[in-house]
C-alpha positions as CSV (number, residue, x, y, z in Angstrom):
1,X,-15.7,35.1,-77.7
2,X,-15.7,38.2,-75.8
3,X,-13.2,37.9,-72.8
4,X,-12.3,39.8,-69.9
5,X,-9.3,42.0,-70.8
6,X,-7.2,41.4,-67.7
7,X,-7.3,37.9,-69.8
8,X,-6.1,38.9,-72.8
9,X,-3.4,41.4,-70.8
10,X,-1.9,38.3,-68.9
11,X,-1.9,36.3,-72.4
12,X,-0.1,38.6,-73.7
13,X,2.6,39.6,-71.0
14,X,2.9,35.4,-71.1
15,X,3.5,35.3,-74.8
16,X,5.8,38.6,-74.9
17,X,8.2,37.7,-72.6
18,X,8.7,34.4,-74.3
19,X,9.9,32.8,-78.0
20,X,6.8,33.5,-78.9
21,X,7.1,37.3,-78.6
22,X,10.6,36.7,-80.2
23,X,9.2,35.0,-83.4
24,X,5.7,36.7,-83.7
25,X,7.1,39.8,-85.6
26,X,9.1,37.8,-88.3
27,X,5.5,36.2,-88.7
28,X,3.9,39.2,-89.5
29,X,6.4,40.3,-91.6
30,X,5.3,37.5,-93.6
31,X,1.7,38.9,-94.7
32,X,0.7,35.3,-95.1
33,X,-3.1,36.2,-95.5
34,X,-5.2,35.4,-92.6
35,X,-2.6,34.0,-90.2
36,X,-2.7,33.4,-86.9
37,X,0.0,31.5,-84.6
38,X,-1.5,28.8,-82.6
39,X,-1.0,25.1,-81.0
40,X,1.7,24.3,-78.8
41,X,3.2,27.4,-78.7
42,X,1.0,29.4,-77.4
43,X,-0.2,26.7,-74.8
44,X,3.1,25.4,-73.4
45,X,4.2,28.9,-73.0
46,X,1.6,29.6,-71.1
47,X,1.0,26.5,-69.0
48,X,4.8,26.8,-67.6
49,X,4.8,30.1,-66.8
50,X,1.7,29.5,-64.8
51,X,2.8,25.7,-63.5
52,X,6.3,26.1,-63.5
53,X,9.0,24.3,-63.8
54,X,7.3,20.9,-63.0
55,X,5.4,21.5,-66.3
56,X,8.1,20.0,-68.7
57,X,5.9,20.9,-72.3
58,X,8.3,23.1,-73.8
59,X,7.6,25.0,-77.5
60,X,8.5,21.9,-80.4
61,X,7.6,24.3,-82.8
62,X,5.5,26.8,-83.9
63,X,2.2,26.2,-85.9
64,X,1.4,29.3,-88.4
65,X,-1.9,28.6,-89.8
66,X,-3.4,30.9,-92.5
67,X,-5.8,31.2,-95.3
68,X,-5.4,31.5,-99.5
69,X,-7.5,30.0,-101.1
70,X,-5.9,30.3,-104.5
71,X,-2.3,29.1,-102.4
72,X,0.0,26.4,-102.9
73,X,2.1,24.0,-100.4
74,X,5.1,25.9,-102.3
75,X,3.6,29.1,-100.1
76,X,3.8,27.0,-96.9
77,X,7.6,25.9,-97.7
78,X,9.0,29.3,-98.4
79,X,7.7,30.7,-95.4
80,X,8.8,27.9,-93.2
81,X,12.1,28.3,-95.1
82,X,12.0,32.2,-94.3
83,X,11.5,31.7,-90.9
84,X,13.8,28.6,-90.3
85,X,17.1,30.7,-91.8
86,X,16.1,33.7,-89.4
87,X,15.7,31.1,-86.5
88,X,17.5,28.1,-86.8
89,X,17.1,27.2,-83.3
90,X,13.5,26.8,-84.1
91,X,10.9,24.3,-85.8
92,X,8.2,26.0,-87.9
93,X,5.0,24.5,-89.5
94,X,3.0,26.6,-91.9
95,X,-0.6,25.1,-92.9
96,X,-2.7,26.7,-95.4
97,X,-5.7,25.9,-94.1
98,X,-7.8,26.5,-97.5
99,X,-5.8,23.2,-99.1
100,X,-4.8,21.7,-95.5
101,X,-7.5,18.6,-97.0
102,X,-5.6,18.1,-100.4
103,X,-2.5,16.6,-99.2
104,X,-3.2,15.3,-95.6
105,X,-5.5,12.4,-95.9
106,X,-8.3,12.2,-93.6
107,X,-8.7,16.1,-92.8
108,X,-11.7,18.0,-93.9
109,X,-11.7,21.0,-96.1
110,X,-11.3,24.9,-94.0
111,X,-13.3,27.9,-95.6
112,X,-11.1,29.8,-93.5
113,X,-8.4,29.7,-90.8
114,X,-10.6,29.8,-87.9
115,X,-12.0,27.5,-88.9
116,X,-9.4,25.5,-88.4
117,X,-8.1,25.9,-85.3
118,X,-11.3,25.7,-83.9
119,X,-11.0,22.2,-85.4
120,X,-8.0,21.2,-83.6
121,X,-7.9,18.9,-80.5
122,X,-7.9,20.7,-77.2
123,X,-9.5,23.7,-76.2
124,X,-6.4,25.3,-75.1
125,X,-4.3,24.5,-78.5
126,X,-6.8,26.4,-80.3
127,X,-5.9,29.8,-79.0
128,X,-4.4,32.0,-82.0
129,X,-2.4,35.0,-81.4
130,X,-1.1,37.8,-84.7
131,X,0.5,40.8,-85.0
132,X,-1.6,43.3,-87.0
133,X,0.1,46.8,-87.2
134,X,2.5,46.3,-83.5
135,X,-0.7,45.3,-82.3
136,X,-1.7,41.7,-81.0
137,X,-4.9,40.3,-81.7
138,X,-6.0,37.2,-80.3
139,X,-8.3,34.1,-81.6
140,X,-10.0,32.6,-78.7
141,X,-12.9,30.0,-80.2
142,X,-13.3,28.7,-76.6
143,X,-12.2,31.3,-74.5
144,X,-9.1,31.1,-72.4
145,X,-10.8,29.4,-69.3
146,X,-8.7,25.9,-69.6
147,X,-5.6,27.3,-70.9
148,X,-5.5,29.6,-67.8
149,X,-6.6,27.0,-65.4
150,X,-4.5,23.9,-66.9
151,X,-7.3,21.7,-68.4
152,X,-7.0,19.2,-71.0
153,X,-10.3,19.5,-72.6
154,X,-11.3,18.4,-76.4
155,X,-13.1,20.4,-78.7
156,X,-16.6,19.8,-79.6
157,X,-15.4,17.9,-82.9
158,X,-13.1,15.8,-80.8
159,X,-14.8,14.5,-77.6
160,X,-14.3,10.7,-77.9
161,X,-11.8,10.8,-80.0
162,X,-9.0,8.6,-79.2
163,X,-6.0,11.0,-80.4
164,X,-7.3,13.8,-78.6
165,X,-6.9,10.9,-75.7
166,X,-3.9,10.0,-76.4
167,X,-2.5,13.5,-77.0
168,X,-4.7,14.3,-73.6
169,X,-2.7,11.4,-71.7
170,X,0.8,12.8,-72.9
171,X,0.8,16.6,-72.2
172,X,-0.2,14.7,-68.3
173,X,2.8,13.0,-68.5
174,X,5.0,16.1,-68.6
175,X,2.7,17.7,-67.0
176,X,1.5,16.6,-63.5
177,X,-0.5,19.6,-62.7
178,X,-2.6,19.7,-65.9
179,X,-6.3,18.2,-65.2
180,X,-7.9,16.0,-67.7
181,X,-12.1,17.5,-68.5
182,X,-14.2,15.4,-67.7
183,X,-16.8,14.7,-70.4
């Protein structure tokens, strides 16, 4: 989606000046093929800078998707051991989205990993920022509309589904401000 790039400016002043900006070039320094850094993250960074401090969704981790189709989950467990000894103080959670399917029940086979994000719940979890070279690229499947303006909206894959409800009804809870899509 092309965006406007004051848009992708303010998304990335957000994300510098935060743990993400702290963690992204350890990330990169990974060369996990076709990564991109998504979820929670990304959103609850950027819903309390913009709500403030009655927004209590804070980062619980940090969701590193990527794509190898000839990986292993023994890839996804020495990266998130990389990164946990360089961080302690934070959570990691590396998916390869190319065997995501294999080992979590119910989950449908990725041919890449955009596609995968742009199968997770909410519009505003699947944003993806990367490092490529010092320079951040970003992965915006439904553009940045709701994540700027606070709204809980599912994807296109999850409207009626009753965990992106659920999920919906909990990021409220901590998070007065946020407004629920109608749909």
């Amino acid at each position: 989606m092309l965006l406007p790039p004051s848009s992708l400016h303010l998304l990335q002043e957000i994300l510098a000046n935060s743990p993400v900006g702290e963690v992204l070039p350890a990330i990169a320094q990974l060369n996990l093929p076709d990564w991109w850094l998504a979820g929670g993250a990304v959103r609850n960074t950027v819903w309390r800078s913009l709500l403030g401090e009655t927004c209590q969704l804070g980062i619980k981790d940090f969701d590193i998707a990527f794509f190898d189709a000839t990986g292993d989950r023994q890839q996804e467990l020495e990266a998130k051991a990389i990164l946990t000894a360089r961080y302690p103080h934070y959570l990691f959670d590396v998916k390869n989205q190319a065997s995501f399917a294999r080992w979590r029940s119910g989950r449908q086979t990725y041919n890449s990993t955009e596609a995968g994000i742009s199968d997770w719940l909410h519009t505003a979890t699947a944003v993806g920022v990367r490092l490529e070279a010092d320079t951040w690229q970003f992965f915006t499947p439904y553009g940045l509309e709701d994540l700027f303006a606070g709204v809980v909206r599912p994807t296109p894959a999850h409207v009626g589904d009753p965990i992106a409800q659920q999920k919906a009804d909990s990021f409220l809870q901590k998070c007065p401000n946020l407004t629920l899509a109608a749909n």
